[in-house]
LUMDODREN-557868 format. One record per residue: residue number from 1; x, y, z of N, C-alpha, C in turn. Coordinates in steps of 0.001 Angstrom, whole numbers. Last residue first. Example, Ala and Ser with C-alpha at 12.3 -4.5 7.8 and 13.67 -1.06 7.14 Angstrom:
BEGIN
(2; (12850; -2250; 7080); (13670; -1060; 7140); (12900; 30; 7870)),
(1; (13190; -5690; 7800); (12300; -4500; 7800); (13200; -3300; 7800)),
//
This chain:
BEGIN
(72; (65377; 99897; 178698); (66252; 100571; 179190); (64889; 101692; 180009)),
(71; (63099; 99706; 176533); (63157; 99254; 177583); (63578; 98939; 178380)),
(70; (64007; 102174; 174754); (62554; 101582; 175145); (62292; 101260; 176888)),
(69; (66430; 101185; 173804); (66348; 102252; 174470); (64727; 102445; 175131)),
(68; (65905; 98831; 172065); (66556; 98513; 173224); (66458; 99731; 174330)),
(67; (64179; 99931; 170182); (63952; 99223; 171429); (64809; 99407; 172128)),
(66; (66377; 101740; 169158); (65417; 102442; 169478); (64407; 101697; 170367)),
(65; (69716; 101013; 169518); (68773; 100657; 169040); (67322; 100860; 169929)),
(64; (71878; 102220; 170957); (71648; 103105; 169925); (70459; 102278; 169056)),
(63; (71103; 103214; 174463); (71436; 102144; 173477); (71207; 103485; 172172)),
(62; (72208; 106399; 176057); (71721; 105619; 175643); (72052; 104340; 174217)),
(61; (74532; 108129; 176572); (74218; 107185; 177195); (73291; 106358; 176989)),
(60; (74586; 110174; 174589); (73457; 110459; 175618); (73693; 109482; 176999)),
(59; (75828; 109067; 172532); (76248; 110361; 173351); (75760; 110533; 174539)),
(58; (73929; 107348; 171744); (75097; 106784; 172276); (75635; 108119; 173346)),
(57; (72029; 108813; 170630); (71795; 108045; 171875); (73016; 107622; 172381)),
(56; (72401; 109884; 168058); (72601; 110547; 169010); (72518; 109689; 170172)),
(55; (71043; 108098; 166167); (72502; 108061; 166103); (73194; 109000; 167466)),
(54; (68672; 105366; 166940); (69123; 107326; 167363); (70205; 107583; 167392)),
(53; (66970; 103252; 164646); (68018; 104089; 165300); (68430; 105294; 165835)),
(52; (64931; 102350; 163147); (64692; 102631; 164185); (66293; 102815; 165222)),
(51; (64652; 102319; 160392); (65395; 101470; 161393); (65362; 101474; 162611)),
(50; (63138; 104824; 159737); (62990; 104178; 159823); (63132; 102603; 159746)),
(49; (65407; 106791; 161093); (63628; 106671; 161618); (63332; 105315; 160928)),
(48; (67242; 106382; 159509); (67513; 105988; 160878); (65869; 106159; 161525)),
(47; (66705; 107008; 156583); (67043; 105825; 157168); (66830; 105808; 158463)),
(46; (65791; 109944; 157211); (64745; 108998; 157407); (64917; 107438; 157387)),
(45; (68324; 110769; 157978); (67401; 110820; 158815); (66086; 110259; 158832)),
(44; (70066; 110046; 155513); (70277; 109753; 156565); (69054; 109897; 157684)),
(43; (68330; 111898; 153699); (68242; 110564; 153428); (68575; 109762; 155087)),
(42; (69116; 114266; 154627); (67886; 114278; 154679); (67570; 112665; 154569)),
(41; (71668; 114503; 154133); (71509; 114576; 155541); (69884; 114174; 155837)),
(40; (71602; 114421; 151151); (71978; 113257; 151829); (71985; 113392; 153255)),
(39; (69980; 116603; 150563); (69600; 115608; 150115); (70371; 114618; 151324)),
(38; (72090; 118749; 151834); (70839; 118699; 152155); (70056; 117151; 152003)),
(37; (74550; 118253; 149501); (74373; 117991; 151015); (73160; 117571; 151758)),
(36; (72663; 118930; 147351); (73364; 117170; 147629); (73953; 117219; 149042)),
(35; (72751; 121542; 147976); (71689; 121234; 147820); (72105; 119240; 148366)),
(34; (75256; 122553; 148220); (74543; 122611; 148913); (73585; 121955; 149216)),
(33; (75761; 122101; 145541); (76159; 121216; 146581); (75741; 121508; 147778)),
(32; (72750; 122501; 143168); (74062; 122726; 143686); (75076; 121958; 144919)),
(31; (69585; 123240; 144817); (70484; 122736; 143882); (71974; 122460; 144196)),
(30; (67527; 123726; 146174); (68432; 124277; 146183); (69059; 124636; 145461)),
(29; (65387; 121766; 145746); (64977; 122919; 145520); (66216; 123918; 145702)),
(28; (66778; 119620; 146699); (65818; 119414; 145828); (66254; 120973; 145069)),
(27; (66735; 120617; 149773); (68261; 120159; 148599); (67712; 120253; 147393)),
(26; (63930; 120253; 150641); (64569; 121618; 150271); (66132; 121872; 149876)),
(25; (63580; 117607; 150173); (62875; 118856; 149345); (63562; 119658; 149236)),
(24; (64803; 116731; 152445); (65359; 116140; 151014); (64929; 117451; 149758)),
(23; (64250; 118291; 153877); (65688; 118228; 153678); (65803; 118178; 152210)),
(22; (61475; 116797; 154793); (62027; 118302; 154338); (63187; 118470; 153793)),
(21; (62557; 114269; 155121); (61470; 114670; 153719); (61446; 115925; 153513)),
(20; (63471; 114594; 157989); (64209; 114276; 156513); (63548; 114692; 155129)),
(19; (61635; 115170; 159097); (62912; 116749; 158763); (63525; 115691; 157686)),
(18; (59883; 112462; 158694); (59209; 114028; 158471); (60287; 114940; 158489)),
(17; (61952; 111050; 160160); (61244; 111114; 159062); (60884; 112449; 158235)),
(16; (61323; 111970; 162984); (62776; 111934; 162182); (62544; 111933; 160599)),
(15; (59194; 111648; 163433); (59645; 113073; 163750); (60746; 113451; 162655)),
(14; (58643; 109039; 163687); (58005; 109705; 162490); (58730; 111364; 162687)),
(13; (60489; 108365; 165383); (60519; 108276; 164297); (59651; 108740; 162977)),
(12; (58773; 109578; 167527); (60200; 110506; 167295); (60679; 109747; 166238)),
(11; (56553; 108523; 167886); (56298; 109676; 167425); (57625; 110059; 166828)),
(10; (57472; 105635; 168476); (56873; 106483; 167043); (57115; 107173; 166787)),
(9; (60678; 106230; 170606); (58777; 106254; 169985); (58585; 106378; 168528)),
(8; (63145; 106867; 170408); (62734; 105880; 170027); (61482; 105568; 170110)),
(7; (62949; 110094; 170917); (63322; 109495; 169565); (63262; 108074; 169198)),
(6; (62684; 109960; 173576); (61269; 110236; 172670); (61670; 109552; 171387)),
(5; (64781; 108659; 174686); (63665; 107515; 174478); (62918; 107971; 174244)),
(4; (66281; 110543; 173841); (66611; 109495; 173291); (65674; 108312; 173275)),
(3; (65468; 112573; 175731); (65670; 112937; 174843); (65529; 111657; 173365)),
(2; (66550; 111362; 178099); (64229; 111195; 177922); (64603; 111777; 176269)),
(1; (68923; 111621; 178282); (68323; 110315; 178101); (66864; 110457; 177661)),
//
């Protein structure tokens, strides 16, 4: 759970953010399908930072909306 309510802070959306923008780069820089993998795991992670979702929270027991997990 504390896992799930860092990821709904800032900080853990900007966290999320930030490995996405890597991702995306380093698909970028890959190429190949590897690479369009990379890209789209990288896209996914900065959608959900910034929506503010923790696709992991459910697992956790936590909400999967980054308030709602807040103030849980």
């Amino acid at each position: 759970m504390q896992i799930a309510s860092f990821m709904a802070r800032p900080v853990g959306r900007l966290a999320r953010a930030v490995i996405g923008l890597i991702l995306i780069f380093a698909g970028i820089e890959i190429r190949g399908m590897g690479g369009v993998i990379l890209v789209l795991v990288g896209l996914v992670f900065v959608a959900v930072g910034a929506v503010n979702v923790c696709l992991l929270a459910p697992l956790l027991g936590a909400p999967l909306s980054g308030s709602k997990c807040r103030r849980a």
